[in-house]
C-alpha positions as CSV (number, residue, x, y, z in Angstrom):
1,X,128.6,69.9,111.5
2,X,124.6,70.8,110.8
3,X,123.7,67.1,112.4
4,X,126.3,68.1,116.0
5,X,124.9,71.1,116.0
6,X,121.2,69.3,116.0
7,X,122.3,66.8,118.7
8,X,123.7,69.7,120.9
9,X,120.4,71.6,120.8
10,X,118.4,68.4,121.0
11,X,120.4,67.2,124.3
12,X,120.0,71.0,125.9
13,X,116.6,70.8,125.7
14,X,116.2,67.7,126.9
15,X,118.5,69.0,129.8
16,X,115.6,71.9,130.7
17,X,112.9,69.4,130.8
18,X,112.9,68.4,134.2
19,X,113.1,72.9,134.7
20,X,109.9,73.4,132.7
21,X,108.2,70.0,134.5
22,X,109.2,71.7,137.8
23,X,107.8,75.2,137.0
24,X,104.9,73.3,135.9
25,X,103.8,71.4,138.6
26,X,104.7,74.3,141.0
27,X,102.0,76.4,139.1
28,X,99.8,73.9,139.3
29,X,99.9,73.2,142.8
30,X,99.9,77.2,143.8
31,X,96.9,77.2,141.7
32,X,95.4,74.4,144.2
33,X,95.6,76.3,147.1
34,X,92.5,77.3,148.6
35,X,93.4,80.8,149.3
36,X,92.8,84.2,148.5
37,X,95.8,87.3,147.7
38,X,96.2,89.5,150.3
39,X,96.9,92.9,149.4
40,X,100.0,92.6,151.4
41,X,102.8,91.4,148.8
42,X,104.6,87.6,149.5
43,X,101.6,86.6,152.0
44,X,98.0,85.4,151.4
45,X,94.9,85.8,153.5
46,X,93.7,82.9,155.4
47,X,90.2,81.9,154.7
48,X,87.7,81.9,157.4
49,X,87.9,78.7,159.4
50,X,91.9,79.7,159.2
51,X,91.7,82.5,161.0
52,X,90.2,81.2,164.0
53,X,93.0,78.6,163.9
54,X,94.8,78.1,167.5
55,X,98.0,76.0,167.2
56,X,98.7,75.7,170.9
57,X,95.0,74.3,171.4
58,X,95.7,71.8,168.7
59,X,94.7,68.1,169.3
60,X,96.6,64.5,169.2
61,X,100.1,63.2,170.2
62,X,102.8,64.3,169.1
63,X,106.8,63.5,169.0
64,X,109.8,65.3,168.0
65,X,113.1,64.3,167.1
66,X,114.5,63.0,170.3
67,X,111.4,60.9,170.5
68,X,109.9,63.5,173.5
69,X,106.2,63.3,173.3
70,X,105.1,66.8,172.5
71,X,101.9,69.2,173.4
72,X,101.5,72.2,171.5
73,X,100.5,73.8,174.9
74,X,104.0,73.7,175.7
75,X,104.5,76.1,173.3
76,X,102.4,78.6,174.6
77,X,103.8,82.3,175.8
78,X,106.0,82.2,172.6
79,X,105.0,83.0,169.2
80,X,106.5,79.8,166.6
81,X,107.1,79.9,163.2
82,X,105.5,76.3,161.7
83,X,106.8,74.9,158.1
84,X,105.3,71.3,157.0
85,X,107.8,69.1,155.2
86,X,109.1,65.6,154.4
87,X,112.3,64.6,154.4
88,X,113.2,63.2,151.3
89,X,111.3,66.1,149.4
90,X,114.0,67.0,147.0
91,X,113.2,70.8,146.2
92,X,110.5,72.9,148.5
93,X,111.1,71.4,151.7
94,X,114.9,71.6,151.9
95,X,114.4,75.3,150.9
96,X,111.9,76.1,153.6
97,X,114.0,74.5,155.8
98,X,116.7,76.4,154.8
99,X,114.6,79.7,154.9
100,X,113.7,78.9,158.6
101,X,117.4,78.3,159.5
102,X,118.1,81.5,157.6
103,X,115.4,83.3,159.6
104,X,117.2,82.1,163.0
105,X,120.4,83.5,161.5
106,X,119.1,87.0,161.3
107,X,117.0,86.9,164.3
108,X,118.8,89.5,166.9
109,X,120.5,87.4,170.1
110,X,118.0,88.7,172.4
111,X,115.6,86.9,170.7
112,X,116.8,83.5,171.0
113,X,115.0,81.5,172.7
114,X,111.6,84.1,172.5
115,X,110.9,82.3,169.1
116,X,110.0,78.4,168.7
117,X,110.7,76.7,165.3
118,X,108.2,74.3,164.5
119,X,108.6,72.2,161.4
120,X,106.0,69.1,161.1
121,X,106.1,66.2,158.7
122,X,103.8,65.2,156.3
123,X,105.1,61.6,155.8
124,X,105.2,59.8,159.5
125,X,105.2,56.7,157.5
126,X,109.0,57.5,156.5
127,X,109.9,60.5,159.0
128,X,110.7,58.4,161.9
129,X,112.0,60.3,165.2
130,X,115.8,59.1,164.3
131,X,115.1,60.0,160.6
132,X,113.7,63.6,161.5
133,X,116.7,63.8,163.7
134,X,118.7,63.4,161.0
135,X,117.2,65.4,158.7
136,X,117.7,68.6,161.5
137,X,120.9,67.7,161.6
138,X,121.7,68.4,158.1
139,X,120.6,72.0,158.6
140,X,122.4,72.7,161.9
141,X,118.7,73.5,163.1
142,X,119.2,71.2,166.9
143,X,118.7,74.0,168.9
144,X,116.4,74.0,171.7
145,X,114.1,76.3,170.1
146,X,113.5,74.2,167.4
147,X,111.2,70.9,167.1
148,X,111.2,68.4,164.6
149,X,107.5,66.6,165.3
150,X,105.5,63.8,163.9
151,X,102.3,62.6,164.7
152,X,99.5,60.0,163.2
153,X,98.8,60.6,159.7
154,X,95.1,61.7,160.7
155,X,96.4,63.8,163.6
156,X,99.0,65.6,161.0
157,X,95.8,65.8,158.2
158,X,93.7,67.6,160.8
159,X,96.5,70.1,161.4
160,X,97.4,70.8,157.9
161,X,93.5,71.1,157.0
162,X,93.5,74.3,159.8
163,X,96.5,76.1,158.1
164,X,94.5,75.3,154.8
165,X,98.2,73.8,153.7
166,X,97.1,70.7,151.0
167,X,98.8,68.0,150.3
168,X,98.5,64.5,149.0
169,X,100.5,61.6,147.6
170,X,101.8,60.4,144.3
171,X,103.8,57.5,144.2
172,X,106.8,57.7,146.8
173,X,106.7,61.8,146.5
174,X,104.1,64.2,147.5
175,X,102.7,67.3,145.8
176,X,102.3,70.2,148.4
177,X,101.8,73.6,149.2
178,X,104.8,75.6,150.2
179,X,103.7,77.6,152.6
180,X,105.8,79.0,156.3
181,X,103.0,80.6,159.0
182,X,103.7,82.6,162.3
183,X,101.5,82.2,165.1
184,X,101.2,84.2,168.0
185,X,102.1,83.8,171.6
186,X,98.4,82.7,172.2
187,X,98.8,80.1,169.3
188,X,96.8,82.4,166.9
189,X,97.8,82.6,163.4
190,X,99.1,86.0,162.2
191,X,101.3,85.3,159.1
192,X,101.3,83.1,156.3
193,X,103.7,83.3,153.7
194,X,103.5,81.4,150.7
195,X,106.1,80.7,148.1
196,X,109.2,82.8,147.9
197,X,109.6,85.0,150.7
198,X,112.6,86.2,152.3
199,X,114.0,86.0,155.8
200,X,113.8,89.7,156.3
201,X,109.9,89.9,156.0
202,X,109.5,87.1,158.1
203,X,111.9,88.8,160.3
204,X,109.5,91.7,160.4
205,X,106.7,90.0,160.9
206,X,107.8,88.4,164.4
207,X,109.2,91.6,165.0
208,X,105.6,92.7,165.3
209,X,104.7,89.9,167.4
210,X,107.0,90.6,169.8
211,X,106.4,94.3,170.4
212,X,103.0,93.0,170.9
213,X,104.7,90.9,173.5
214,X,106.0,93.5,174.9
215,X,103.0,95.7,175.3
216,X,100.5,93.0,176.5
């Protein structure tokens, strides 16, 4: 009985490891993140050269998911919520994901369509157009509003390096920030929420964007 009892503990623990690696490297990699707390709760205060980020002057060639080159200049007159991801991330990217589809849930109807959805790869070596496709369709996120893009791997390093988002490869996976921004009709950044947030806040935050819309 003493020696099941053992076992039982002995295969529960072993059962929480991949938990306690998880929590681990998620520490670690908040810890990596060249940024400073805001005294706003859930966000964190871009650093210099972030703030003077505009999206929608942003360089390269882009393509989304139905293999449409892409300028970020289209975007321009909307404000856009922009995640980075890949798609066979097993844990933060299919919750931020999830998070944006959430936030597009709770948005009111008269703002569909006001608000782009932006979410950008980190792996164009994998995250083909058909396989970002894909991907979007998993999370019912194929509305017009919403781009799936990819780019060059130095054009996507450049943009990444402006929203002060790090990343960098390990094998097959990659070890990333986890970070959602909002930028502006002009393109400028307003938001960045990193880590847990909830749809509500970010729901909020465009609120404010768009009553700045309104009184432009």
């Amino acid at each position: 009985m003493r020696l099941l009892i053992i076992r039982s503990l002995a295969i529960g623990l072993l059962s929480c490891m991949p938990l306690f690696i998880w929590l681990g490297w998620k520490a670690q990699r908040s810890s990596e993140t060249p940024l400073n707390i805001s005294p706003v709760s859930g966000t964190r205060s871009p650093t210099a050269p972030v703030r003077q980020l505009n999206l929608y002057d942003a360089a390269g060639e882009w393509t989304d998911q139905d293999s449409n080159p892409v300028s970020f200049k289209q975007f321009r007159g909307k404000p856009a919520l922009v995640g980075f991801i890949y798609t066979t991330c097993v844990d933060t990217c299919s919750l931020l994901t999830l998070q944006m589809k959430e936030v597009e849930t709770w948005m009111p109807q008269e703002w569909q369509g006001r608000v782009q959805f932006l979410s950008v790869t980190i792996d164009p070596e994998q995250d083909t157009p058909e396989v970002l496709r894909k991907y979007a369709a998993r999370f019912e996120a194929l509305s017009a509003s919403w781009s799936f893009l990819t780019a060059s791997e130095d054009t996507i390093e450049a943009l990444t390096s402006q929203f002060s988002f790090y990343f960098r490869k390990e094998g097959s996976a990659y070890i990333h920030s986890d970070m959602l921004a909002l930028v502006d009709k002009n393109g400028k950044l307003t938001h960045q929420f990193w880590g847990g947030y909830s749809p509500e806040k970010v729901v909020d935050a465009l609120k404010m964007n768009l009553a700045q819309e309104i009184t432009d």
